[in-house]
Structures are given as C-alpha cells and as structure tokens.
N, C-alpha and C positions, 0 to 999 in steps of 0.2 A: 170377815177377814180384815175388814178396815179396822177393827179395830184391834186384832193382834197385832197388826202391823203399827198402829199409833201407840199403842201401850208398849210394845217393843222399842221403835223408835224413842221413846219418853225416856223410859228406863236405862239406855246408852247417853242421849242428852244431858239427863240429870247426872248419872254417874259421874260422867266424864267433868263435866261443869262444875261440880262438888270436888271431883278431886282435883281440879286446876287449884283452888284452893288449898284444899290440904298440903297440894306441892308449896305453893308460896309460904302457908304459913309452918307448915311443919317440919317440911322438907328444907328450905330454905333456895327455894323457885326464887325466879326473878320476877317482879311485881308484873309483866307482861305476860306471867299465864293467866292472867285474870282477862285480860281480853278474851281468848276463844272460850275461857269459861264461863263470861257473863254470854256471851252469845250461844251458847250450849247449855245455858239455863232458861234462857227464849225461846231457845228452840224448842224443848221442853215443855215449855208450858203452850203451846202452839199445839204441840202434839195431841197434848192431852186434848185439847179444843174440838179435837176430828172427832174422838170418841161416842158412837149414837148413844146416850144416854141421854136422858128426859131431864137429868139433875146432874149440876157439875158433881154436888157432892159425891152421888153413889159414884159418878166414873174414878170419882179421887180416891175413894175409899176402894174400892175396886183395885184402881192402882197400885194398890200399898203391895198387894200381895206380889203381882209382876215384879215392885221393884223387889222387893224380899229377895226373891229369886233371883233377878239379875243380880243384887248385890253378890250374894254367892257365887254366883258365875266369873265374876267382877273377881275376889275374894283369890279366887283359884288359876284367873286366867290372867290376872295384869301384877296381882299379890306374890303367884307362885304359893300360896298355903292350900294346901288339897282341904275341900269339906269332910268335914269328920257325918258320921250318920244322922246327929244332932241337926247340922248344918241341914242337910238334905232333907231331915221326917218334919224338920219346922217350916222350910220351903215348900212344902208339897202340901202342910196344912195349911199356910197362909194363901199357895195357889187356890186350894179346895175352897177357903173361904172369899177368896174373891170371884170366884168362879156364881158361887150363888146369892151374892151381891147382883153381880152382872147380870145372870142370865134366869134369876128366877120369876118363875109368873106373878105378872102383878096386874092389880083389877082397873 
C-alpha cells in the first residue's frame, strides 16, 4: 500500500512541478511559479525514496508507467482534453508493464 500511495504522491509532485514550469515558460507565468515547482520536484523525488524496492532503478522504471497514467489523468482533468481510447489502451499497457517490473518473482 506504501507504495501506491508514494507512486501516487510522485506522479502529482512531479506533474505539478513540471508544469509550474511550462506555466512560466510557455504560458508566460511569473518567474515565482518556479518556487512551489522546484519544491514539488523534491518532493517528488522523496517520494519515490519510500518506494520497497531493492533497486532505485526498477522503482524508477516502474514509475514511468504511474506517471503515464497520471499524465492522462493530468491531460483530462487540469487540460480539460478528454482521453481518446489511444490515450487509455497505452495507459493501461504502461500500467501493465510496470506492474511486472514491480511485483514480479525474483530469485
């Protein structure tokens, strides 16, 4: 459970801290979203830290798929662009494949 709850928390962390930037740079934000953004990219990688994994990497690679997902989520809920099925059957393969990253038997 720790660790959907840190993968979860990551995946909002990172988002949001990623797009504190794109406000500033693309949007044309004022250079002070980078403040809760750089600290919402700490937090982030903090998160990932709880993660029980044996190896930072599989928890990273593991993570890609979460964030995939939340991206989408992201996409549809702060964007307003609803997921096309595309959106969804790639979501649900990258979940799948993090899923046996994480949780497969290993000797």
């Amino acid at each position: 459970m720790i660790n959907i709850a840190a993968y979860a928390g990551a995946a909002i962390a990172e988002i949001a801290g990623c797009f504190a930037f794109w406000a500033w740079l693309r949007m044309g934000k004022s250079a002070l979203w980078l403040l809760p953004g750089l600290a919402s990219l700490a937090l982030f990688a903090y998160l990932l830290t709880l993660v029980d994994s044996a190896a930072a990497g599989r928890a990273y690679a593991a993570y890609g798929g979460v964030y995939i997902v939340a991206a989408i989520v992201w996409l549809w809920i702060a964007e307003g662009v609803q997921p096309d099925r595309w959106d969804i059957t790639g979501s649900l393969v990258c979940l799948a494949g993090a899923a046996i990253i994480l949780l497969g038997p290993r000797s």
